[in-house]
C-alpha positions as CSV (number, residue, x, y, z in Angstrom):
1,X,0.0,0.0,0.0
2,X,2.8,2.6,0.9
3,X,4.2,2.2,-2.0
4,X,1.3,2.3,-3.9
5,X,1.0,5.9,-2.8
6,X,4.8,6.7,-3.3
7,X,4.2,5.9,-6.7
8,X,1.1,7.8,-7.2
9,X,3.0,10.9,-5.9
10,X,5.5,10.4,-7.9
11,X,2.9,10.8,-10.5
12,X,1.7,14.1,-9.4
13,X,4.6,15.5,-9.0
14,X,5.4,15.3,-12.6
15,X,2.5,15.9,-14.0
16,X,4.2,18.0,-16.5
17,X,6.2,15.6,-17.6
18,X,4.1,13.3,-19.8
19,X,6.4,10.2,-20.3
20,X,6.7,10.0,-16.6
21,X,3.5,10.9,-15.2
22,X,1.8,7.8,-17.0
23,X,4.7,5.3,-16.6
24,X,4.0,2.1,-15.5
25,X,5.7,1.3,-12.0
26,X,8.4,-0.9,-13.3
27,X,9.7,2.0,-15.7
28,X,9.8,4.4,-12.7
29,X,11.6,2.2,-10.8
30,X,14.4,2.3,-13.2
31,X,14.9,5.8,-14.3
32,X,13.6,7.1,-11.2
33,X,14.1,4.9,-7.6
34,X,17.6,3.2,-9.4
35,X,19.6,6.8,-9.8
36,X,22.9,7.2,-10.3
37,X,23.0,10.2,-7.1
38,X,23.8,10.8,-3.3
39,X,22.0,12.3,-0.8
40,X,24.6,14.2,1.8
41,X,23.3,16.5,5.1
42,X,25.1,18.9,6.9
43,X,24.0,21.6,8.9
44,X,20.4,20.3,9.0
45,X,20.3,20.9,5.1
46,X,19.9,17.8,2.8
47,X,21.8,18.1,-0.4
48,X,21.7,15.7,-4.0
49,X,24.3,15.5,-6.0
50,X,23.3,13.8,-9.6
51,X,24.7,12.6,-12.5
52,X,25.3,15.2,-14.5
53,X,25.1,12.9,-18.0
54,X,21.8,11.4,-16.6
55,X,18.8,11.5,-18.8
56,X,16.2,12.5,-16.1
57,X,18.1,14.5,-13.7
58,X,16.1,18.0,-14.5
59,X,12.5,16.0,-13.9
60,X,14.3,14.6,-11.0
61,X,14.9,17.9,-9.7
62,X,11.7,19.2,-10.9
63,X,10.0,16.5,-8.8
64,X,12.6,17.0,-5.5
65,X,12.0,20.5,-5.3
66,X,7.9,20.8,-5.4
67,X,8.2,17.7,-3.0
68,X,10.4,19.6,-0.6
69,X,7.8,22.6,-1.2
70,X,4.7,20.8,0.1
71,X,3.7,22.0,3.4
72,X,4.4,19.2,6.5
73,X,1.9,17.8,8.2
74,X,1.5,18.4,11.7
């Protein structure tokens, strides 16, 4: 079920994108869950560093950043 929804948010969040906001859970899984990046936190900031040569890097950074953007729950 969770990742039911991780996938369906993954959707949303690129709606723009139209190859990815229709894929089929095994093709996000590989271009999107399998990346070629590291995720690295200091002072309480959370920092990717991608692949620049990486095919989806700007719709993964489209995605990241309106992610980050949504308002937490409390």
């Amino acid at each position: 079920m969770a990742a039911q929804r991780h996938l369906a948010w993954t959707r949303l969040l690129l709606h723009d994108e139209p190859e990815l906001a229709t894929a089929e859970p095994e093709t996000l899984r590989t271009k999107f869950y399998h990346l070629p990046a590291r995720l690295t936190a200091h002072a309480r900031r959370r920092t990717r560093h991608l692949d620049r040569t990486w095919p989806w890097a700007a719709a993964f950074t489209t995605a990241w950043q309106r992610g980050t953007q949504l308002p937490a729950l409390t």
